[in-house]
Biopython code that builds the backbone (N, CA, C, O; Angstrom):
import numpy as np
from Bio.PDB.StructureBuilder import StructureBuilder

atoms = [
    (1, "UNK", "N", (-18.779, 27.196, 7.234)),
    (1, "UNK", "CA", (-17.544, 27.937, 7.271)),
    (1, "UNK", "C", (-16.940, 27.800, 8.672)),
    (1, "UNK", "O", (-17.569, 28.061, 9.698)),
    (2, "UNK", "N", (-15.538, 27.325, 8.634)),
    (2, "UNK", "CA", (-14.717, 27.182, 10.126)),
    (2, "UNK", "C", (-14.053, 28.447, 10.254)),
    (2, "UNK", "O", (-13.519, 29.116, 9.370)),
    (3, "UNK", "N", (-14.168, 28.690, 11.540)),
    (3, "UNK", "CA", (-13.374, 30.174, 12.025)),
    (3, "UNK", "C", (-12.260, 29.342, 13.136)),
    (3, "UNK", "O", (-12.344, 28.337, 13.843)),
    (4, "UNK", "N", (-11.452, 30.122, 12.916)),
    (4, "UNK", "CA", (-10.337, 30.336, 13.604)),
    (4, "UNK", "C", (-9.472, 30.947, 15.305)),
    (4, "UNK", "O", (-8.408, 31.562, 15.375)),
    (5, "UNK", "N", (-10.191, 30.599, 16.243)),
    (5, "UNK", "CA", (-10.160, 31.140, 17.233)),
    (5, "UNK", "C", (-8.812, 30.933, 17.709)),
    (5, "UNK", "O", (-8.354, 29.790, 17.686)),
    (6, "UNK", "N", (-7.926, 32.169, 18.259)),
    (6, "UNK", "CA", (-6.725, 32.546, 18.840)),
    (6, "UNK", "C", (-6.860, 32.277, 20.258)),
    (6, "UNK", "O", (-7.982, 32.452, 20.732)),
    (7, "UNK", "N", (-5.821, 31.838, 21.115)),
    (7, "UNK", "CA", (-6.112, 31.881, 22.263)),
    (7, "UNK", "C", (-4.318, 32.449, 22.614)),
    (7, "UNK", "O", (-3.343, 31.757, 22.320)),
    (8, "UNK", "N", (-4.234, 33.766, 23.255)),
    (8, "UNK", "CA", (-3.395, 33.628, 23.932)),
    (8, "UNK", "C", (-2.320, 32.703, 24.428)),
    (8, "UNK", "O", (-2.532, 32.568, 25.633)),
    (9, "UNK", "N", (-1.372, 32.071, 24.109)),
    (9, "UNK", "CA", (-0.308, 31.278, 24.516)),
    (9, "UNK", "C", (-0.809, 29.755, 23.656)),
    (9, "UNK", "O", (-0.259, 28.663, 23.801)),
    (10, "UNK", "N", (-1.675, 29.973, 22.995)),
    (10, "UNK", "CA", (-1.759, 28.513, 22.190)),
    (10, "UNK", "C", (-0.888, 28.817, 21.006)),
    (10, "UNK", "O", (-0.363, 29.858, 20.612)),
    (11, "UNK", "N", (-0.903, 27.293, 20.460)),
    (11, "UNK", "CA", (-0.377, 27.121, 19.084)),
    (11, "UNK", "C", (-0.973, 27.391, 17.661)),
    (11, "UNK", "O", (-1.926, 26.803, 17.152)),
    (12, "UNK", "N", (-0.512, 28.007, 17.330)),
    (12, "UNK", "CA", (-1.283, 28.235, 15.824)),
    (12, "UNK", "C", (-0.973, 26.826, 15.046)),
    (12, "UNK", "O", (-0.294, 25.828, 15.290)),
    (13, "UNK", "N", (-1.843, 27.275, 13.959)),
    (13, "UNK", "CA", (-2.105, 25.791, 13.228)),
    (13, "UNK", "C", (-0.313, 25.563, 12.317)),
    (13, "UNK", "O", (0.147, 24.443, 12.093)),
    (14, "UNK", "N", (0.318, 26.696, 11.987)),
    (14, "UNK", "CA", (1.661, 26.405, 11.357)),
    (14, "UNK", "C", (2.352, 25.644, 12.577)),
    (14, "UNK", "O", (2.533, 24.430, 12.479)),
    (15, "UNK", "N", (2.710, 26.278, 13.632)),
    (15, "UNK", "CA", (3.303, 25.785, 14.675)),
    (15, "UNK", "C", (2.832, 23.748, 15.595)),
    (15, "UNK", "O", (3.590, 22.884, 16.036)),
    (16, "UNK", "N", (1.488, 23.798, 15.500)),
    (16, "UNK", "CA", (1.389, 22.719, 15.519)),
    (16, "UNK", "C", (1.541, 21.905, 14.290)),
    (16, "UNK", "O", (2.182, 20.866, 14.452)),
    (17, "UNK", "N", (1.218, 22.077, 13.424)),
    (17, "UNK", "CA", (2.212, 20.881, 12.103)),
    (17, "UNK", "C", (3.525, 21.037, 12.614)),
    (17, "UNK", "O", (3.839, 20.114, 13.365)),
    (18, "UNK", "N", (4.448, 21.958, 12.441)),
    (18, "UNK", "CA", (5.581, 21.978, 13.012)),
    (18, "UNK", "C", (5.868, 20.802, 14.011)),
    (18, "UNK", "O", (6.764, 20.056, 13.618)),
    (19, "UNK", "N", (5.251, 20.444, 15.329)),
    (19, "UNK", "CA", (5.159, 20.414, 16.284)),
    (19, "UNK", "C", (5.146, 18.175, 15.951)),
    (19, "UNK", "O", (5.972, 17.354, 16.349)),
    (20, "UNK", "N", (3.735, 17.925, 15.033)),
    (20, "UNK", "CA", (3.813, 17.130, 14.797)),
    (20, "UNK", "C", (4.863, 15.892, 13.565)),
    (20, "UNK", "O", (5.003, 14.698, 13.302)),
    (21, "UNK", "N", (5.427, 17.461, 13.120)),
    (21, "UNK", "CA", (5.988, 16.556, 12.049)),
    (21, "UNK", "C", (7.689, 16.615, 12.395)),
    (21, "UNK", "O", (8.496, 16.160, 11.585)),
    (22, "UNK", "N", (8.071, 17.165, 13.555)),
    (22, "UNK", "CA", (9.445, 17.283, 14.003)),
    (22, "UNK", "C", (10.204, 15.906, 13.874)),
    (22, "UNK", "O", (10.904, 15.826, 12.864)),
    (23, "UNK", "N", (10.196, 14.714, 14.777)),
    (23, "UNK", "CA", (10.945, 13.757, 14.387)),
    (23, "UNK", "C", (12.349, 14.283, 14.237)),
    (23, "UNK", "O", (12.652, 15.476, 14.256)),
    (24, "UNK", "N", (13.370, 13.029, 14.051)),
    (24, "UNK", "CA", (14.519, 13.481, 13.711)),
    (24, "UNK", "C", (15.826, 13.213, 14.607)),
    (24, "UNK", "O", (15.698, 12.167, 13.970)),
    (25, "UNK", "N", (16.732, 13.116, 15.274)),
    (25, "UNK", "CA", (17.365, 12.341, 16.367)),
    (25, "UNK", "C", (17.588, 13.635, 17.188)),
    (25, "UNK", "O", (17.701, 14.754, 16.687)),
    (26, "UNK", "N", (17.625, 13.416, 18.193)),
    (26, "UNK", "CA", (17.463, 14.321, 19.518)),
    (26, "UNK", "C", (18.857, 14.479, 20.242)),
    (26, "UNK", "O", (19.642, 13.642, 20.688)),
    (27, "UNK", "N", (18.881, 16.072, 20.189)),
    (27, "UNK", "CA", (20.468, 16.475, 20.592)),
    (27, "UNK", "C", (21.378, 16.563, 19.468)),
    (27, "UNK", "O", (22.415, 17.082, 19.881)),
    (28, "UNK", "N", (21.457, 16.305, 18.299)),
    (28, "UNK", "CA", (22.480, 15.767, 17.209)),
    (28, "UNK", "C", (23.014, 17.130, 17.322)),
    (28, "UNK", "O", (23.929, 17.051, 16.502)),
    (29, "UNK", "N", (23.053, 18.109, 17.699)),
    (29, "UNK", "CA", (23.754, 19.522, 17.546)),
    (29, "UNK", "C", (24.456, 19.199, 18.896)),
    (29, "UNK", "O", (25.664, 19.430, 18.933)),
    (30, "UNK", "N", (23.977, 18.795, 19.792)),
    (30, "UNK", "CA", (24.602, 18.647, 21.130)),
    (30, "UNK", "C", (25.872, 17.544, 20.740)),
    (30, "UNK", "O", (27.045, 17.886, 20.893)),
    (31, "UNK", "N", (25.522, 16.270, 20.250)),
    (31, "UNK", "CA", (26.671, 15.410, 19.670)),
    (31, "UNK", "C", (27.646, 15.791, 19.196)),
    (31, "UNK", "O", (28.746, 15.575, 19.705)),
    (32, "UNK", "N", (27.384, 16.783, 17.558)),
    (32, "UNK", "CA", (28.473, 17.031, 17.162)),
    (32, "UNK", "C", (29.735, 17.855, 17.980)),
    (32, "UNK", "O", (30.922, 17.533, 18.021)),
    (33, "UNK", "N", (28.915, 19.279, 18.750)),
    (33, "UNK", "CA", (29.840, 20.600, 19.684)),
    (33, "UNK", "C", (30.448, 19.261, 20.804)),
    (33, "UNK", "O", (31.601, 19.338, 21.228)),
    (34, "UNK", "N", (29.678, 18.261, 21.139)),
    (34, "UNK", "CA", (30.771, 17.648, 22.602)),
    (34, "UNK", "C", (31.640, 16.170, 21.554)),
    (34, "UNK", "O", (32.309, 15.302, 22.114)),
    (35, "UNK", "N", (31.422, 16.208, 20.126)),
    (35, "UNK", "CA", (32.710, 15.498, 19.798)),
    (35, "UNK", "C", (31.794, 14.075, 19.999)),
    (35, "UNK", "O", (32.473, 13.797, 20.988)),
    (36, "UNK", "N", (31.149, 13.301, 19.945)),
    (36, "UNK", "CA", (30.305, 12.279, 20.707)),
    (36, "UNK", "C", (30.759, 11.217, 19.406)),
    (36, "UNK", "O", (31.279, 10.113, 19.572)),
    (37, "UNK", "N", (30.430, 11.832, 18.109)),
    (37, "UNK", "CA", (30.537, 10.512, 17.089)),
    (37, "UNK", "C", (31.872, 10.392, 16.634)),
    (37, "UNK", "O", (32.208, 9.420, 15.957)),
    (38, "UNK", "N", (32.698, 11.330, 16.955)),
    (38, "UNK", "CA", (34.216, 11.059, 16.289)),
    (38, "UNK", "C", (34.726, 10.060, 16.714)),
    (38, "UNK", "O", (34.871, 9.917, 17.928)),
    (39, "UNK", "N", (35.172, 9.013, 15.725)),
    (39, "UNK", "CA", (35.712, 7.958, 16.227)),
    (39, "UNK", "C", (35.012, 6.594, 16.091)),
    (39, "UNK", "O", (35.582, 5.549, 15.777)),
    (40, "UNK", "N", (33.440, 6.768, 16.422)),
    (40, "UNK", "CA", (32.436, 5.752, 16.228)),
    (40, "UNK", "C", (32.915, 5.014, 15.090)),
    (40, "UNK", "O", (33.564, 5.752, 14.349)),
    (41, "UNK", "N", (32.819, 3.593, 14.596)),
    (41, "UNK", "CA", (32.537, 2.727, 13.411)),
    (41, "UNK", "C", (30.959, 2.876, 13.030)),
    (41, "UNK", "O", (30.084, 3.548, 13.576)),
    (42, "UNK", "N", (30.924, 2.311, 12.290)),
    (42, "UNK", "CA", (29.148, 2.259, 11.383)),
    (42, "UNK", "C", (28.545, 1.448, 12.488)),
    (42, "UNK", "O", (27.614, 2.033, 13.041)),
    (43, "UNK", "N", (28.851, 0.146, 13.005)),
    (43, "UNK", "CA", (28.110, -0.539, 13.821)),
    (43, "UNK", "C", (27.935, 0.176, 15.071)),
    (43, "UNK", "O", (26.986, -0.158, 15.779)),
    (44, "UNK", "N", (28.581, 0.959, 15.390)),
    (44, "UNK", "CA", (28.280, 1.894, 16.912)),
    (44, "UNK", "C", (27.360, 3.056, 16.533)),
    (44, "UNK", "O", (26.579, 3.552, 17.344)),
    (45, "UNK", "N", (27.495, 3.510, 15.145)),
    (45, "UNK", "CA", (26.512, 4.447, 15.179)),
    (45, "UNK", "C", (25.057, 3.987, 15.014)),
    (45, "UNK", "O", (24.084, 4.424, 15.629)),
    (46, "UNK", "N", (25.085, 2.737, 13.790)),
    (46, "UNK", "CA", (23.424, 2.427, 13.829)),
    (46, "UNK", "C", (23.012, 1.965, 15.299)),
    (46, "UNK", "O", (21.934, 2.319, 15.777)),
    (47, "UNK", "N", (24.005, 1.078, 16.069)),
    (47, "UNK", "CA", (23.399, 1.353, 17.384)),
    (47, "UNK", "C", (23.032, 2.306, 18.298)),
    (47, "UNK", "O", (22.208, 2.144, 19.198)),
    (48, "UNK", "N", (23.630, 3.265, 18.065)),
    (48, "UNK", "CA", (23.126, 4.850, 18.722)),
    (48, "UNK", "C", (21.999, 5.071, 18.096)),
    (48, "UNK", "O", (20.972, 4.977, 18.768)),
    (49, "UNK", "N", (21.902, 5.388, 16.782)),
    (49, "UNK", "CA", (20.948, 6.158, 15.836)),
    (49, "UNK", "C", (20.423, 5.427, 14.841)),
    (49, "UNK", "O", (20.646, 5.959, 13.753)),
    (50, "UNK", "N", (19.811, 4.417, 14.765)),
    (50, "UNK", "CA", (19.611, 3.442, 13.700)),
    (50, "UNK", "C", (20.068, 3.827, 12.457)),
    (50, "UNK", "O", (20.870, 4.743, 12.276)),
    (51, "UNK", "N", (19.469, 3.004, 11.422)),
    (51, "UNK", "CA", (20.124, 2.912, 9.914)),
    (51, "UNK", "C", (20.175, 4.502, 9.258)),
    (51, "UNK", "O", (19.295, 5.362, 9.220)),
    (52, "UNK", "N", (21.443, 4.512, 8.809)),
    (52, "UNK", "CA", (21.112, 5.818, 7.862)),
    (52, "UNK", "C", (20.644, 6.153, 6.730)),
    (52, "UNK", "O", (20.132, 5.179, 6.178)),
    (53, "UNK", "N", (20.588, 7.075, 6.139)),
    (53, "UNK", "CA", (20.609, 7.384, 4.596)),
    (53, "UNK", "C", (22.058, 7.402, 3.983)),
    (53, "UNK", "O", (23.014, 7.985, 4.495)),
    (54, "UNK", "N", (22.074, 6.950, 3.250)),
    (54, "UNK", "CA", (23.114, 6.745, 2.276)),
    (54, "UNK", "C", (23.016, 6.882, 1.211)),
    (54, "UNK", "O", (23.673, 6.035, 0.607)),
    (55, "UNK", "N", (22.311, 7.804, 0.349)),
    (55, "UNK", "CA", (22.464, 8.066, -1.357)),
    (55, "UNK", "C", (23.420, 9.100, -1.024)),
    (55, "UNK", "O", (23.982, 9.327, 0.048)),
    (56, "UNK", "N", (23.516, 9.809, -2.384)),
    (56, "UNK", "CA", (24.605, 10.549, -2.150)),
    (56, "UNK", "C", (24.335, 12.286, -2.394)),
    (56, "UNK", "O", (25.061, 13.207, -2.770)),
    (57, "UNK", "N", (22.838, 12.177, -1.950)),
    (57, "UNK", "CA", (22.270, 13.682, -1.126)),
    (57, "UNK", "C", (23.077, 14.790, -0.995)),
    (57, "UNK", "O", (23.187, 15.880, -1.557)),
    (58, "UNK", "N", (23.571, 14.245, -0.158)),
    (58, "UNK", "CA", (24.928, 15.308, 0.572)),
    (58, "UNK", "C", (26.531, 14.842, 0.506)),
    (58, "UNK", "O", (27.471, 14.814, 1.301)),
    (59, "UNK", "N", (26.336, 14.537, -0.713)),
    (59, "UNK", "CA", (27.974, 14.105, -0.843)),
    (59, "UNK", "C", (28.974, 15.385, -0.680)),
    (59, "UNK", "O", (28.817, 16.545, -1.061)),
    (60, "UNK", "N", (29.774, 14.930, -0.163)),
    (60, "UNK", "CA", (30.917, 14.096, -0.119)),
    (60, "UNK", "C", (30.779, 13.582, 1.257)),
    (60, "UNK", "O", (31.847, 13.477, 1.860)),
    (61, "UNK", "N", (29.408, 13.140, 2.073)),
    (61, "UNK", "CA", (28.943, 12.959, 3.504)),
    (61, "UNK", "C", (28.912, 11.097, 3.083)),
    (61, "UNK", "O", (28.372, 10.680, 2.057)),
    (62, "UNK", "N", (29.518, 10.299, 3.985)),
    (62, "UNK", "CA", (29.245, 9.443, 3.362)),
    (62, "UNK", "C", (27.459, 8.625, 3.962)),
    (62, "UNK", "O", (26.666, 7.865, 3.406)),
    (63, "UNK", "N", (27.491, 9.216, 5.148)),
    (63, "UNK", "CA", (26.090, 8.488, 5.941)),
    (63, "UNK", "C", (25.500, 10.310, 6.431)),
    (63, "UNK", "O", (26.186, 11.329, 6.504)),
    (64, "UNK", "N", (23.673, 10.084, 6.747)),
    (64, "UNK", "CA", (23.426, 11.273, 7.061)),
    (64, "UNK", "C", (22.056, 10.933, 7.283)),
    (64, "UNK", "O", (21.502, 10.014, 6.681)),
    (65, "UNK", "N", (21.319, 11.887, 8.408)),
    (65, "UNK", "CA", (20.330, 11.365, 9.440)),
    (65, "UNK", "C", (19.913, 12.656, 9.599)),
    (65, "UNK", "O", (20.648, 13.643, 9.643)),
    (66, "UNK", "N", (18.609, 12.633, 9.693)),
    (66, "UNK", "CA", (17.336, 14.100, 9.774)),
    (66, "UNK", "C", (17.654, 13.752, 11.152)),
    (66, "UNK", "O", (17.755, 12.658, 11.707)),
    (67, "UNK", "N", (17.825, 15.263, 11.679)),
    (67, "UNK", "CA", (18.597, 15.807, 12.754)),
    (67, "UNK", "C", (16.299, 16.512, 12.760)),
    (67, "UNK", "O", (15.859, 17.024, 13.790)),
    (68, "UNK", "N", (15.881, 16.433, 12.193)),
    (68, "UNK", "CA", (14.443, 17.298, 12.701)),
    (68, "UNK", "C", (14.599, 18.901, 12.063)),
    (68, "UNK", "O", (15.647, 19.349, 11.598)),
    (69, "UNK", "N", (13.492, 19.532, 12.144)),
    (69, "UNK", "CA", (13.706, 21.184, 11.359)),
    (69, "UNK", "C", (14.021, 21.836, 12.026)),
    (69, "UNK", "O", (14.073, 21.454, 13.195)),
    (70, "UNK", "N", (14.353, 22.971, 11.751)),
    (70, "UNK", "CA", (15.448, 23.861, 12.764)),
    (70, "UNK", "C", (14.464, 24.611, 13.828)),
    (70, "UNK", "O", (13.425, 23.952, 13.825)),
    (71, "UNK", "N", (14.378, 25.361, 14.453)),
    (71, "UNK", "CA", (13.963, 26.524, 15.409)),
    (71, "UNK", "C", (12.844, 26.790, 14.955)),
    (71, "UNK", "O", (11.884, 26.516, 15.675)),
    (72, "UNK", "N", (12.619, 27.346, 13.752)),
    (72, "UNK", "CA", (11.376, 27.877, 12.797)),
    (72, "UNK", "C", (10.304, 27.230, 12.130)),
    (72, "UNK", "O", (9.255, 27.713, 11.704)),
    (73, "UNK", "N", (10.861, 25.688, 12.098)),
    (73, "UNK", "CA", (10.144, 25.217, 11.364)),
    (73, "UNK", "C", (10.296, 25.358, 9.864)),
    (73, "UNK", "O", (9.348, 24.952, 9.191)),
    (74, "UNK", "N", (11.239, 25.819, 9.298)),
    (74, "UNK", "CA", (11.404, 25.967, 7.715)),
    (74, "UNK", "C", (11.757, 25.423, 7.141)),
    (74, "UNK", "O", (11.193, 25.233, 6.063)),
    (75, "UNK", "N", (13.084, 24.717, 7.500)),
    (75, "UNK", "CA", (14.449, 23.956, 6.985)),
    (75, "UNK", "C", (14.406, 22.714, 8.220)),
    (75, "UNK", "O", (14.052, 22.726, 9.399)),
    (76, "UNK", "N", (14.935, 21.688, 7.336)),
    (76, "UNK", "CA", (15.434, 20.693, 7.589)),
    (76, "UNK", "C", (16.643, 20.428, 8.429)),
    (76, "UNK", "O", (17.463, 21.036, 7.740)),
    (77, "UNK", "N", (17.296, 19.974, 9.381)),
    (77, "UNK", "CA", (18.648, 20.014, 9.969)),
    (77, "UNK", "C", (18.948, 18.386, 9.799)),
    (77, "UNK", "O", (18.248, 17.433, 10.140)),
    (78, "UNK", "N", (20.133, 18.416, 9.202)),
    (78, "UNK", "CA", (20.650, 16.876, 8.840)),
    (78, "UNK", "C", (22.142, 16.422, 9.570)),
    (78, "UNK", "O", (23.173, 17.043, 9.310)),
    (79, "UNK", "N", (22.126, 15.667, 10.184)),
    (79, "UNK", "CA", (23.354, 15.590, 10.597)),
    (79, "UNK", "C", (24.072, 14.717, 10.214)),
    (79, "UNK", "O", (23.810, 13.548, 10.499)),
    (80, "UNK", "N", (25.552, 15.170, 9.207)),
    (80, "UNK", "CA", (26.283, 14.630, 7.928)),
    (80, "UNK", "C", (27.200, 13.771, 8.581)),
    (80, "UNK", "O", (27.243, 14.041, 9.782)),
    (81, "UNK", "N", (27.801, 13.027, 8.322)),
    (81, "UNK", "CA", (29.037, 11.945, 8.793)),
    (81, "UNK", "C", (29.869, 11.369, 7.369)),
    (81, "UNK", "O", (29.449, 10.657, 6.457)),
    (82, "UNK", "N", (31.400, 12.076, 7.621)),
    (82, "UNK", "CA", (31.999, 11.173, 6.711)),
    (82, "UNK", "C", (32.878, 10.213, 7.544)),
    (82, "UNK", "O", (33.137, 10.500, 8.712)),
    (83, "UNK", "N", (33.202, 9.423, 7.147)),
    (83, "UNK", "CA", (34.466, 7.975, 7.407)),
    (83, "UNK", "C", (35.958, 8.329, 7.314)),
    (83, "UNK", "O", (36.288, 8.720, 6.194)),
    (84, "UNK", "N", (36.708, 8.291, 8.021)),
    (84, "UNK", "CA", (38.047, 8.245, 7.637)),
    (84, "UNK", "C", (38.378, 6.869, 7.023)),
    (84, "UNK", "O", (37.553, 5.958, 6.955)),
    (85, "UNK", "N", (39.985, 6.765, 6.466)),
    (85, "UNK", "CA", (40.390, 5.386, 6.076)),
    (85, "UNK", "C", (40.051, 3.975, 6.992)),
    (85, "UNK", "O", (39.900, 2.789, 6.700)),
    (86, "UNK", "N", (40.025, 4.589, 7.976)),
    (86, "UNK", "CA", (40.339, 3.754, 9.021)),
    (86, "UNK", "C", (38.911, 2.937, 9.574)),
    (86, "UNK", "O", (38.807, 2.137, 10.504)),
    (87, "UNK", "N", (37.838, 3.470, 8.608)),
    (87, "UNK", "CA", (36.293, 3.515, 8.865)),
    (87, "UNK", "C", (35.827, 3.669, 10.171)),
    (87, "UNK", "O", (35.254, 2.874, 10.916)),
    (88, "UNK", "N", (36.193, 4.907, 10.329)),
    (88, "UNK", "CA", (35.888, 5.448, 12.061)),
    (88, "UNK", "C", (35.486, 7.039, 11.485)),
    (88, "UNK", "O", (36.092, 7.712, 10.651)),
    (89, "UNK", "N", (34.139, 7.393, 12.315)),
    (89, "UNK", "CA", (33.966, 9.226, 11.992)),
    (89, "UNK", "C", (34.821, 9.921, 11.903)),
    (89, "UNK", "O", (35.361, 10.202, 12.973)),
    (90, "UNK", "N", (35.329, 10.485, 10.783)),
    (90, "UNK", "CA", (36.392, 11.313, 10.538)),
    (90, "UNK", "C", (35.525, 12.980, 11.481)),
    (90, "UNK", "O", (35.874, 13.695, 12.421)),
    (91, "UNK", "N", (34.379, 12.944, 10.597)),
    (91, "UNK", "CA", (33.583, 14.237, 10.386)),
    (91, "UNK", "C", (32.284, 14.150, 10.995)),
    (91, "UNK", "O", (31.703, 13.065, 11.019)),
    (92, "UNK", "N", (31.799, 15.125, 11.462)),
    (92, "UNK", "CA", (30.415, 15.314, 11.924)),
    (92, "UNK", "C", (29.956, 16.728, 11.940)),
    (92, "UNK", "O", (30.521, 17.658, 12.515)),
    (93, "UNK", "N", (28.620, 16.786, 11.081)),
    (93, "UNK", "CA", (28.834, 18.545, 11.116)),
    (93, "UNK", "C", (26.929, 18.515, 10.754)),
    (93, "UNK", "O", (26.332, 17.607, 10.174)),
    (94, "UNK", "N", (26.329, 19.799, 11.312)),
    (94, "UNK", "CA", (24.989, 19.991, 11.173)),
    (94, "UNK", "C", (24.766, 20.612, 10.199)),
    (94, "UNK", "O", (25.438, 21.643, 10.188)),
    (95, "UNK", "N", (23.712, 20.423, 8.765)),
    (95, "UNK", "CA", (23.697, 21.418, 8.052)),
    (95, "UNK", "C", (21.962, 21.641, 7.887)),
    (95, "UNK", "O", (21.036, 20.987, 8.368)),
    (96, "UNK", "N", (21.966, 22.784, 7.046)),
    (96, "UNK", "CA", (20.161, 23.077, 6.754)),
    (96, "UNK", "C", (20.124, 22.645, 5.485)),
    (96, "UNK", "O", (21.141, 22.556, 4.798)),
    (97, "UNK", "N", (19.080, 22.376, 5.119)),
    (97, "UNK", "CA", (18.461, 22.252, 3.816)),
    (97, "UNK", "C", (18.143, 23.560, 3.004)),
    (97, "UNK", "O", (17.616, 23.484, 1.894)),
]
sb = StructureBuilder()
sb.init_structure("model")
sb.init_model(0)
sb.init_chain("A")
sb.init_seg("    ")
for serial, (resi, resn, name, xyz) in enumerate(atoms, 1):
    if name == "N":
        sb.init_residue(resn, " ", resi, " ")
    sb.init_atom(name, np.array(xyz, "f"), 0.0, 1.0, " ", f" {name:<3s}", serial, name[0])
structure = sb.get_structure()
């Protein structure tokens, strides 16, 4: 039988999964509030942020990229992108799962 020892200022075992399974592009909340992808084409963004997802998940989003789980660890944060006509980021917006 394994016991469980607490230590003051360590990580519990939820928090480290958390910890390991974060991933996800770094800052994407910071991107969207300073305006960073508006404007981008597709080829400037996979160069920023490699290839996206593209099913249609989160439609009416046309491209969209795990932004990593939020604060808590509960939910997912995805950061959505639609295209204007002009195929330049119309839109950029953070959502939860």
């Amino acid at each position: 039988m394994a016991a469980l020892l607490l230590v003051p200022g360590c990580l519990v075992a939820s928090e480290v999964l958390c910890e390991l399974t974060r991933g996800g592009i770094d800052d994407a909340e910071g991107m969207v509030e300073r305006g960073e992808l508006l404007g981008l084409s597709a080829d400037e963004l996979v160069k920023r942020l490699g290839d996206p997802e593209t099913d249609d998940r989160f439609y009416p989003a046309d491209w969209y990229y795990h932004a990593g789980p939020d604060a808590a660890c509960i939910d997912n944060r995805w950061l959505l992108l639609r295209f204007g006509g002009d195929g330049l980021v119309a839109d950029a917006r953070i959502m939860t799962d």
